[in-house]
C-alpha positions in Angstrom: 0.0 0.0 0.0 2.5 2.6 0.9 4.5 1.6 -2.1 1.0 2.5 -4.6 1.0 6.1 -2.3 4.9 7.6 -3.5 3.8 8.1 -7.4 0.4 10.1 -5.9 2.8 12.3 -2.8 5.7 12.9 -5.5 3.4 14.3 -7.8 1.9 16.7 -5.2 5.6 17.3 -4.2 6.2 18.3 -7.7 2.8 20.6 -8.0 3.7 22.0 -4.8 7.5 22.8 -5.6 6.2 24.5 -9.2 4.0 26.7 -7.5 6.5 28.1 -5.0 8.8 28.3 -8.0 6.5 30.6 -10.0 5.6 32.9 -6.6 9.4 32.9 -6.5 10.3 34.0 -9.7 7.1 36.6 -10.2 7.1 39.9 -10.6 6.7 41.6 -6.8 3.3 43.8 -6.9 3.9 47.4 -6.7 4.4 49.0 -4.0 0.7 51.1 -2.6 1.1 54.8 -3.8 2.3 57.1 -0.9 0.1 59.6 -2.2 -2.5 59.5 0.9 -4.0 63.6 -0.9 -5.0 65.3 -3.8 -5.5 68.2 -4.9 -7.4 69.0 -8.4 -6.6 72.7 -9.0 -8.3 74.2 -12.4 -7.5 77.2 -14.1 -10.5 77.6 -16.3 -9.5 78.4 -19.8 -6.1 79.5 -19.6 -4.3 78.4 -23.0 -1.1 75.9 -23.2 0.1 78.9 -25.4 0.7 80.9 -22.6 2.0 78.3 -20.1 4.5 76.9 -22.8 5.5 79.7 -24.5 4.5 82.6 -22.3 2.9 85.8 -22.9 2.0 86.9 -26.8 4.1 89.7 -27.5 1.7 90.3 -30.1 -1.3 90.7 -27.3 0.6 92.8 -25.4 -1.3 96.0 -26.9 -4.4 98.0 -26.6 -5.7 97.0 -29.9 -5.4 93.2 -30.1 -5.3 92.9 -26.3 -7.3 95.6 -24.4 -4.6 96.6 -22.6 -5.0 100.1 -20.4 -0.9 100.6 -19.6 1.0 99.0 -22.4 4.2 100.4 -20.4 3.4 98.7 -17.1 2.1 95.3 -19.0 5.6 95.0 -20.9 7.4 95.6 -18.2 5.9 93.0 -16.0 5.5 90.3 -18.3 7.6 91.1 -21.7 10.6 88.5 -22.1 12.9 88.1 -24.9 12.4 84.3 -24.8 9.7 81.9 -24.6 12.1 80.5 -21.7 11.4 83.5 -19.5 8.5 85.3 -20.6 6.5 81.4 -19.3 8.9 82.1 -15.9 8.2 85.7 -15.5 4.3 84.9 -15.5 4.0 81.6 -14.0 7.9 81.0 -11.8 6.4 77.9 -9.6 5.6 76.1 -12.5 8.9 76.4 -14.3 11.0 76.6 -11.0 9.3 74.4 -9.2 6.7 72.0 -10.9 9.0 71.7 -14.2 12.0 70.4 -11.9 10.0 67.9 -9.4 7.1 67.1 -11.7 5.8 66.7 -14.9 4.1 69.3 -17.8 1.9 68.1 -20.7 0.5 69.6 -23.6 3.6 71.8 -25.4 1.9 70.9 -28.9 4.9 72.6 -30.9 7.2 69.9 -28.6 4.9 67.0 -30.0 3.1 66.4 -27.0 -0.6 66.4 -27.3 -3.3 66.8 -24.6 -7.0 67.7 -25.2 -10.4 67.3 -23.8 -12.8 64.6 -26.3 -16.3 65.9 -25.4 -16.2 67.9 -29.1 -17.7 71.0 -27.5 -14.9 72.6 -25.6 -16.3 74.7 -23.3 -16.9 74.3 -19.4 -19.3 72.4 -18.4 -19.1 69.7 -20.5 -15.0 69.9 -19.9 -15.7 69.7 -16.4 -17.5 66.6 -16.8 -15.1 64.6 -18.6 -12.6 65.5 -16.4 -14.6 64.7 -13.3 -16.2 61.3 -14.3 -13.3 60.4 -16.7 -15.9 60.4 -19.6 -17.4 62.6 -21.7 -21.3 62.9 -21.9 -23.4 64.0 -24.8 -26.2 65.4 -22.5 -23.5 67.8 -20.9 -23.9 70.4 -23.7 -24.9 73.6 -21.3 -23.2 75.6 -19.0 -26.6 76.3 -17.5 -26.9 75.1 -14.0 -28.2 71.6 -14.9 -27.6 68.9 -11.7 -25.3 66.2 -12.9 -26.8 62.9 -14.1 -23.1 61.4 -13.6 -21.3 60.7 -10.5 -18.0 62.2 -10.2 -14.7 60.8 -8.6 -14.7 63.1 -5.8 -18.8 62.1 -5.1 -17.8 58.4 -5.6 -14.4 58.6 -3.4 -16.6 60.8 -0.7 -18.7 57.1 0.0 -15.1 55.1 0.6 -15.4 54.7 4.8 -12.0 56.1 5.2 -12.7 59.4 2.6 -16.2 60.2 3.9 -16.3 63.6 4.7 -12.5 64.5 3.7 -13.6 65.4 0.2 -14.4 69.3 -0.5 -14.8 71.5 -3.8 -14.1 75.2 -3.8 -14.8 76.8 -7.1 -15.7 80.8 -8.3 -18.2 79.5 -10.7 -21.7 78.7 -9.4 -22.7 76.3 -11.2 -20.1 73.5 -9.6 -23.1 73.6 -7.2 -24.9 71.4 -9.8 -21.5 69.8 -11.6 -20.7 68.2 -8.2 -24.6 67.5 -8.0 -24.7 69.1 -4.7 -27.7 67.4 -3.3 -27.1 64.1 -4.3 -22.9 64.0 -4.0 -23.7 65.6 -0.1 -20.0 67.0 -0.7 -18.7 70.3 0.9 -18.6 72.5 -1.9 -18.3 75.9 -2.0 -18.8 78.4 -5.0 -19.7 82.0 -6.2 -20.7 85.0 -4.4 -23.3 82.8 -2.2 -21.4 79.9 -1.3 -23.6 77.1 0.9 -24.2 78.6 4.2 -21.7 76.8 6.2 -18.8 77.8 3.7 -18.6 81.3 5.4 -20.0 80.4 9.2 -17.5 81.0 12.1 -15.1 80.0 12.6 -14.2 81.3 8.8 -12.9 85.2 9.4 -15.7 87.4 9.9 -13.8 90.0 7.6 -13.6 86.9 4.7 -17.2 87.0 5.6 -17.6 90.9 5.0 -15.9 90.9 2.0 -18.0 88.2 0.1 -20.8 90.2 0.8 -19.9 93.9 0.6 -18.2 93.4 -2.4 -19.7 94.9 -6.1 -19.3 91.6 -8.4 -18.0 92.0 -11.7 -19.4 89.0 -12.7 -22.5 87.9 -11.2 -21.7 83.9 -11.2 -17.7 84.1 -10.4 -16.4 85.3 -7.4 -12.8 86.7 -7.4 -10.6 84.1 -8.0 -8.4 86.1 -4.5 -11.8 85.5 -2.2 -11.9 82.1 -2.9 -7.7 81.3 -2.1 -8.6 82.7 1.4 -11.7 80.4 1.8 -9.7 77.3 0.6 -6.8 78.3 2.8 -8.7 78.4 5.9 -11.0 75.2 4.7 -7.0 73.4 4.5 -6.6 75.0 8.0 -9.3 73.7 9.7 -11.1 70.7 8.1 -7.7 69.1 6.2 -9.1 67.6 3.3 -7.7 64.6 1.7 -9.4 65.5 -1.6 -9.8 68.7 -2.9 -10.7 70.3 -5.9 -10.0 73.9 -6.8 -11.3 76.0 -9.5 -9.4 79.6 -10.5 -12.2 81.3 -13.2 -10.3 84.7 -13.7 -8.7 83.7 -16.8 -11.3 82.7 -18.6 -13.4 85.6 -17.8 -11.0 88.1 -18.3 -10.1 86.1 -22.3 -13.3 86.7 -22.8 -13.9 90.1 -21.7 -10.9 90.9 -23.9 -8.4 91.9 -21.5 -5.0 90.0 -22.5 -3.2 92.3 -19.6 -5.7 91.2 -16.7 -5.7 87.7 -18.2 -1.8 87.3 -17.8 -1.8 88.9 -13.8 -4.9 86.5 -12.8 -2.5 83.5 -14.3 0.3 84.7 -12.6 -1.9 85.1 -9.4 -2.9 81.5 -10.0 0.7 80.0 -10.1 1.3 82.1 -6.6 -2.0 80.5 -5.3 -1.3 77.1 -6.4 2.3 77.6 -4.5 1.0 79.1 -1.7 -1.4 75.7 -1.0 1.4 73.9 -1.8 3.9 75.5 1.0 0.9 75.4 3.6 -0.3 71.9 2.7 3.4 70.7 2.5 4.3 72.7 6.0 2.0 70.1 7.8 2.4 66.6 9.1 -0.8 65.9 7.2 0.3 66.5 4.0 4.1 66.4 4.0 5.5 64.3 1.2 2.1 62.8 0.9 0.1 65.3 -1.3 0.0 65.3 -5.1 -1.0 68.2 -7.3 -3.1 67.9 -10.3 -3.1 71.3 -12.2 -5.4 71.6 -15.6 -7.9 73.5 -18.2 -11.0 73.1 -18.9 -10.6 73.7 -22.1 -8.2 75.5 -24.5 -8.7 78.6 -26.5 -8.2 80.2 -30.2 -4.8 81.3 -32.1 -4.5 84.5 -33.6 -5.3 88.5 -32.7 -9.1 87.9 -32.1 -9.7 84.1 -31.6 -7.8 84.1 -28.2 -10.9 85.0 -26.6 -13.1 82.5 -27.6 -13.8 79.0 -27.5 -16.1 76.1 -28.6 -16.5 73.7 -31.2 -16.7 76.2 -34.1 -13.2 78.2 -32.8 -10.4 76.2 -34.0 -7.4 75.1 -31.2 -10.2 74.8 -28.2 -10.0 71.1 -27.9 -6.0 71.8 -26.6 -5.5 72.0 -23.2 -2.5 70.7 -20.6 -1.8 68.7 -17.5 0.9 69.0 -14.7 1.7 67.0 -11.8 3.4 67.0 -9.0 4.0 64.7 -5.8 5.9 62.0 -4.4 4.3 59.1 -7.1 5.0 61.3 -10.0 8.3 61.1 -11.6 10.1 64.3 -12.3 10.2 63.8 -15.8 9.4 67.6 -16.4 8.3 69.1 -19.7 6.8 66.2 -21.8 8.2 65.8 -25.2 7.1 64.0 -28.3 5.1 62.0 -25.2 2.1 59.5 -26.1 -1.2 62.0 -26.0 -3.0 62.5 -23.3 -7.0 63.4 -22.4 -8.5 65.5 -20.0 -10.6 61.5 -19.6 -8.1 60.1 -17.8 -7.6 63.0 -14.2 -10.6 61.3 -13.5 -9.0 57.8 -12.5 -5.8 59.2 -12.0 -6.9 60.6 -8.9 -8.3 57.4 -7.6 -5.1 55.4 -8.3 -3.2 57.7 -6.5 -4.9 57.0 -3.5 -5.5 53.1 -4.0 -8.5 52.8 -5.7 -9.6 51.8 -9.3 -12.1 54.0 -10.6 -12.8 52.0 -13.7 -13.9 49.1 -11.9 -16.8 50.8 -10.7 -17.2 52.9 -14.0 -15.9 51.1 -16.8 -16.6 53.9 -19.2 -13.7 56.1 -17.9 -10.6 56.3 -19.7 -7.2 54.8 -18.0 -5.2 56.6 -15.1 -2.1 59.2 -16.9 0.7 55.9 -16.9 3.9 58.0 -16.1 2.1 60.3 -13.4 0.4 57.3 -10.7 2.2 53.9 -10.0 0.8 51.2 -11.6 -1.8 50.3 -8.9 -4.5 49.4 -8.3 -3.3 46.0 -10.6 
């Protein structure tokens, strides 16, 4: 009998001693992303023109650019090179940002990003980039709710996110982008924000201001108002996922005004780095925060079409991506890189805390490979 039982035990022996042979030799599984933040920052409309090569010289007058003190603009802002004229208006991306992290969208480099919704403006950018699809029914920037749920909606029900996810935005109508009701997510926007946005123990004076101040724009607060609010919500409530929206440079494209367009940009880039210091001077967030930093959408070439945008204004679809934290390589400015989509921040943002947003929506488009480890597997 026990003669009849070796060929059986050295055949298990054999299955047995392949299997720990192929656990030996396979690949190890990545390591979990020490990104434990993020931080979504838009800055609605701004052109890659102006963040690659800097500011248009040719802009840079009263006639083509509205400007009020063509003296005072040039000597801000005009550079001899495209090297420091994008330096002079935004230093803490090409100081900071194009030596720790990474830049997309040069399109005279070869590398390509862009939204895919085929209209190009807001809203439906917004979606896209917020439920890493695009949707045909988003074709407004009226205040519609949101049919779609967004990553920050769909991170805010993970047990250990609940309650740690916020949205802070000029524009109004993120109320109904985040689908306020339904997403239950503190989000804050406009001259009217959600009652609890400016309730003690937010500075009375923050307070004041909101509403003393004339609006320019009835449905954008300044983009300055709403740095403070975000400041204080980092402060107090310390967010692990954030989104921020910056509006000035789209309003002030449109309005026509190429000088007051470059100083909110430039006023963006000091925002951006003064969250980062603040975020980055806490135990919180130290070495475990990662930047995203967008458009919605891109803009038109030439003297006029630099104001506009939409699917009838060629160059609108072209927008760019940065990133910067501890999972994202420094590879800096992208060249001749694979394209990318404004699709894929969505599940980017969910791989770089752990989680695999196409599971639960397949529809999305894939995580940016060289910005997030290659986790979830």
């Amino acid at each position: 009998m026990a003669l009849l039982m070796r060929p059986r035990r050295f055949a298990g022996f054999l299955i047995a001693a392949a299997a720990l042979s192929r656990a030996a030799f396979a690949a190890p599984a990545p390591d979990p992303p020490k990104t434990r933040n993020v931080v979504l920052i838009v800055s609605d409309g701004l052109r890659w023109q102006e963040v690659f090569r800097g500011p248009d010289h040719a802009l840079m007058t009263e006639a083509c650019g509205g400007v009020e003190n063509v003296e005072a603009l040039r000597k801000e802002f005009w550079k001899e090179t495209s090297e420091e004229g994008r330096k002079a208006l935004l230093p803490f991306f090409w100081n900071v940002i194009a030596r720790d992290g990474q830049l997309y969208g040069n399109q005279t480099e070869g590398s390509l990003a862009r939204d895919t919704n085929g209209l190009d403006f807001s809203y439906p950018g917004y979606n896209e980039m917020l439920t890493g699809a695009p949707d045909a029914r988003m074709n407004t920037n009226d205040p519609v709710p949101n049919p779609n749920v967004t990553v920050f909606e769909w991170l805010n029900r993970d047990p250990e996110l609940a309650g740690r996810v916020a949205a802070y935005a000029s524009w109004s109508v993120f109320d109904a982008i985040f689908n306020a009701p339904r997403s239950r997510l503190r989000i804050c926007s406009g001259w009217t924000p959600a009652p609890p946005c400016l309730d003690p123990p937010v500075p009375s004076m923050l307070k004041r201001l909101y509403g003393t101040t004339t609006p320019y724009w009835d449905d954008n607060v300044w983009d300055g108002f709403l740095q403070a609010l975000v400041l204080d919500e980092v402060r107090r409530n310390r967010p692990r996922v954030l989104f921020l929206g910056f509006g000035e440079t789209d309003d002030w494209a449109h309005a026509g005004r190429y000088d007051l367009l470059l100083r909110s940009a430039r006023n963006v880039d000091r925002f951006i780095e003064e969250l980062w210091d603040a975020m980055q001077a806490m135990p919180e967030y130290r070495g475990t925060t990662t930047f995203l930093i967008t458009a919605d959408h891109g803009r038109g070439h030439g003297l006029e079409d630099w104001k506009e945008h939409g699917d009838d204004v060629e160059g609108s679809s072209e927008i760019w991506i940065a990133a910067l934290g501890p999972d994202t390589p420094s590879f800096g400015e992208r060249k001749v890189a694979a394209p990318v989509t404004q699709s894929q921040i969505a599940a980017t943002i969910a791989a770089l805390l752990g989680r695999d947003y196409r599971r639960a929506f397949p529809a999305a488009a894939p995580p940016l490979p060289d910005v997030v480890p290659r986790w979830p597997r």
